[in-house]
C-alpha positions as semicolon CSV with decimal commas, in nm:
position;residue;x (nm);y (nm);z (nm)
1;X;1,574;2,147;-0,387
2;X;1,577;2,224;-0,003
3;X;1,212;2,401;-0,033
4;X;1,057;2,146;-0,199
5;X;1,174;1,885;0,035
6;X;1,052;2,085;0,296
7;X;0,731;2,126;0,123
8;X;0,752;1,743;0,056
9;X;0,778;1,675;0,431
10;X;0,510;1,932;0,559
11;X;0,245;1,768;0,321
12;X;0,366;1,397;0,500
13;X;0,351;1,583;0,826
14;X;-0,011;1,682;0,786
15;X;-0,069;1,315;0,606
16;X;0,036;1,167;0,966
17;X;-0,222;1,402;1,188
18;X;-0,528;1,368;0,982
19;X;-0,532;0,952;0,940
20;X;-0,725;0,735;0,818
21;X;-1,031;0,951;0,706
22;X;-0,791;1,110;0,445
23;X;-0,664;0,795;0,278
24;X;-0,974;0,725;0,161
25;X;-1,001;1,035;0,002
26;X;-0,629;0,955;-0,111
27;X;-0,696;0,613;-0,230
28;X;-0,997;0,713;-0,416
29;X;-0,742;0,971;-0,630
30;X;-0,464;0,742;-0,627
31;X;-0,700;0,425;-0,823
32;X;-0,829;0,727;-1,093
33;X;-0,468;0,917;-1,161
34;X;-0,228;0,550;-1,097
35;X;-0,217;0,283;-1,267
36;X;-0,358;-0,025;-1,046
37;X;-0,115;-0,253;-1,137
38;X;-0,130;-0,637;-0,948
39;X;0,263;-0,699;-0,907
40;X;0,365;-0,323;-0,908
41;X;0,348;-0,090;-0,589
42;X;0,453;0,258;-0,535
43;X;0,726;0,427;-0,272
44;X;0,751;0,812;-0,200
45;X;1,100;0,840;-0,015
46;X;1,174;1,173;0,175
47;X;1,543;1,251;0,329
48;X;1,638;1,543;0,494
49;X;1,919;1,537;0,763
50;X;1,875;1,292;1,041
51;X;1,521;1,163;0,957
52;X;1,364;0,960;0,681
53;X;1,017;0,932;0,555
54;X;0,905;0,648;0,387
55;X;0,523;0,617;0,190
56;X;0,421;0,296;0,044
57;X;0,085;0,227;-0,180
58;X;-0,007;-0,083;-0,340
59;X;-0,273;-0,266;-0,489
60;X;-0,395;-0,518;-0,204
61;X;-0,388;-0,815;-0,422
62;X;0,019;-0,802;-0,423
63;X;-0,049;-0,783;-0,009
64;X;-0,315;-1,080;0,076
65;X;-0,363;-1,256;-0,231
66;X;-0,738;-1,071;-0,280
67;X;-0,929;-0,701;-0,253
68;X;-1,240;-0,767;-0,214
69;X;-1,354;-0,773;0,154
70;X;-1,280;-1,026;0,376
71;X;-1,548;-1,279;0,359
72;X;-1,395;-1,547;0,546
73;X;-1,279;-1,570;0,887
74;X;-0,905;-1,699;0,734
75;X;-0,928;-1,383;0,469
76;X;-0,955;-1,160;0,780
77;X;-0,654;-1,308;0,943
78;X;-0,486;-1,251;0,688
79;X;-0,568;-0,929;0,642
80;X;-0,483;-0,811;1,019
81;X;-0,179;-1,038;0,958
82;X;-0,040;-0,849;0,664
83;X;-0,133;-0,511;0,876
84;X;0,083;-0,599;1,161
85;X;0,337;-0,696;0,900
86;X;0,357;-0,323;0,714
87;X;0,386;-0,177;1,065
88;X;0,673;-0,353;1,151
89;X;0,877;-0,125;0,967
90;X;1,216;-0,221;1,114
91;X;1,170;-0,554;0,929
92;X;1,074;-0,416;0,616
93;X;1,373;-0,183;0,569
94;X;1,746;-0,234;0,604
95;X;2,028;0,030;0,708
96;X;2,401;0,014;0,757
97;X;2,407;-0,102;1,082
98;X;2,640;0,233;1,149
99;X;2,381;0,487;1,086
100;X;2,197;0,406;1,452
101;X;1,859;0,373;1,287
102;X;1,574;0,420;1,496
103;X;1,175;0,358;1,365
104;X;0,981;0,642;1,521
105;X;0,654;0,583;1,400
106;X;0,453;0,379;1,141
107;X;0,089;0,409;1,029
108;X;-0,081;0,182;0,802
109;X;-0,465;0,202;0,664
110;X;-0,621;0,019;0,384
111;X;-0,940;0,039;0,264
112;X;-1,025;-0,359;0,189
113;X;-1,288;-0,361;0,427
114;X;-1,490;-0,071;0,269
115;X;-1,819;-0,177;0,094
116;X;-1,801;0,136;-0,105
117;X;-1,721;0,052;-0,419
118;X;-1,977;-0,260;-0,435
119;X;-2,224;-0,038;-0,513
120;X;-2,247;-0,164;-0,913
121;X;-2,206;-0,529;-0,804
122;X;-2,502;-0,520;-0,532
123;X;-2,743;-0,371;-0,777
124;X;-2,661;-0,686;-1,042
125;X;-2,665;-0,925;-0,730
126;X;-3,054;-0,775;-0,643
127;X;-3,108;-0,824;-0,981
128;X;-3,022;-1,200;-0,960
129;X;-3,212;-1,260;-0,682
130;X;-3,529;-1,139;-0,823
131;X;-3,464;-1,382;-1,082
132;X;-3,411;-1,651;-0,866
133;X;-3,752;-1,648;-0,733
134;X;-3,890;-1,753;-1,083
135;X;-3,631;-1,983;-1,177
136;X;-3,538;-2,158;-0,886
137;X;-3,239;-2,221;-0,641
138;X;-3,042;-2,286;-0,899
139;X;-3,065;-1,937;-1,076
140;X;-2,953;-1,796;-0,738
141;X;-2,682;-2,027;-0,708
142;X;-2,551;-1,887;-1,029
143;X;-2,615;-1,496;-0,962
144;X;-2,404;-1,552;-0,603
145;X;-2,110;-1,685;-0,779
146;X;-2,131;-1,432;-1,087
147;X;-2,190;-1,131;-0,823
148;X;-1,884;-1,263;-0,668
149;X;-1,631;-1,306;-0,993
150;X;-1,748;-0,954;-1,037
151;X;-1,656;-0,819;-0,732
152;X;-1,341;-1,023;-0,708
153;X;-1,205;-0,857;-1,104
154;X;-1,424;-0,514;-1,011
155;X;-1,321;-0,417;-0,709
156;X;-0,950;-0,209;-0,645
157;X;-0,851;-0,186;-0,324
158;X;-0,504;-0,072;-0,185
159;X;-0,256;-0,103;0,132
160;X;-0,099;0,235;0,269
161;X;0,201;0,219;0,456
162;X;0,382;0,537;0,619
163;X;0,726;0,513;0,832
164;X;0,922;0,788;1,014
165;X;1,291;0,672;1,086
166;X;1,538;0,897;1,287
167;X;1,943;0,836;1,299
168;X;2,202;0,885;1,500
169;X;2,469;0,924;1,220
170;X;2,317;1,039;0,910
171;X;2,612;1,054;0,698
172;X;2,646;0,687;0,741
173;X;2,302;0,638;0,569
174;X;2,430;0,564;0,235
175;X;2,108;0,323;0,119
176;X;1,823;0,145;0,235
177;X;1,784;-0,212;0,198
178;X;1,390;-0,311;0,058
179;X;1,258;-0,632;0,243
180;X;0,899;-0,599;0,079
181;X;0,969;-0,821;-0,183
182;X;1,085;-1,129;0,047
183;X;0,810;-1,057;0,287
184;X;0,520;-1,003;0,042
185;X;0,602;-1,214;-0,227
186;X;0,300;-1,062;-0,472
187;X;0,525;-0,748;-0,502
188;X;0,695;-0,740;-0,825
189;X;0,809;-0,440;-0,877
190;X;0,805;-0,109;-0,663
191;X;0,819;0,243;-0,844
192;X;1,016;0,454;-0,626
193;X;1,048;0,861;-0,595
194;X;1,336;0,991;-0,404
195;X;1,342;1,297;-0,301
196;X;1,689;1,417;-0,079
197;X;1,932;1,720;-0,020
198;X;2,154;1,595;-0,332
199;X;1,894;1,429;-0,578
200;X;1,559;1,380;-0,693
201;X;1,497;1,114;-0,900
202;X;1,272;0,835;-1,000
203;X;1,319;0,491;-1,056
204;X;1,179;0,105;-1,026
205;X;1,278;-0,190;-0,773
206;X;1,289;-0,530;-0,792
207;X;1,398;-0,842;-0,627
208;X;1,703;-0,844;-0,784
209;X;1,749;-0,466;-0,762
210;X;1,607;-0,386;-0,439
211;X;1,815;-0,089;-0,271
212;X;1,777;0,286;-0,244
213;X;2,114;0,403;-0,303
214;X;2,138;0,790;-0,110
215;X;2,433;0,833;-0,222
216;X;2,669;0,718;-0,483
């Protein structure tokens, strides 16, 4: 159990030097081996001692409402919005107030504003505007707004959240509170891994049923 939390925490370690460039690589994987799932994210939990790791995927839609790119100048506030949100990780997570919980770090990346995967839908939309030159304005009217439904029910994109806590009592760290669901209320449901000295285990979260119990 010990060596494959250490492995566990190596492979977060490295996660945390090499940045964003790497989550799209991971967020590429993650949309062809998971589920995407509007209403369900995912939580990798790490505990080893004094210090707690904490990764977070989920679909953007549960996030902002959308995941196509931002067109709008209120879809990019939101969007930097929700990012200053996940990085706030003090407010996303509760502790026993006797475990002298400290956030040490917090990353978070998404990949809503890559054009990448538009690829399909901008070939269709040239399509439509050759089209529109015979058949009028109208034609192009309707290849905008079908190039756009198509993007909108195409198009996966995800938020990544990571979080480093430290504490000053460990053995007082008997669970962790889950605020996601009050502060992102398109989260339904959160599949969680736990990995720590005493248990590995797997399980789901919900509003109702929101805390990480470390020990029993």
């Amino acid at each position: 159990m010990k060596r494959c939390l250490k492995i566990l925490l190596s492979i977060i370690a490295i996660v945390w030097a090499v940045g964003p460039r790497l989550f799209c690589i991971q967020a590429a994987e993650y949309r062809h081996h998971e589920a995407h799932e509007h209403g369900v994210a995912h939580m990798n939990v790490a505990v080893e001692r004094n210090e707690l790791y904490i990764e977070f995927i989920s679909p953007a839609a549960n996030i902002v409402g959308f995941e196509h790119p931002p067109r709008t100048q209120e879809q990019k506030t939101t969007v930097k919005a929700a990012i200053k949100k996940l990085e706030a990780g003090e407010r996303l997570f509760a502790f026993p107030s006797g475990a002298g919980g400290r956030l040490v770090k917090s990353k978070v990346h998404t990949d809503i504003n890559n054009d990448s995967g538009r690829e399909s839908n901008q070939t269709k939309s040239n399509q439509h505007d050759e089209m529109s030159r015979d058949t009028g304005h109208e034609a192009e009217k309707h290849g905008q707004e079908e190039h756009q439904h198509g993007d909108e029910h195409e198009r996966h994109s995800e938020f990544k959240a990571e979080y480093h806590f430290v504490y000053k009592k460990p053995e007082k760290l008997v669970y962790v509170d889950i605020m996601l669901f009050s502060v992102f209320s398109g989260i339904e449901q959160i599949e969680v891994q736990l990995l720590a000295d005493t248990k590995q285990t797997a399980f789901e979260l919900t509003l109702k049923k929101k805390k990480i119990l470390f020990k029993n």
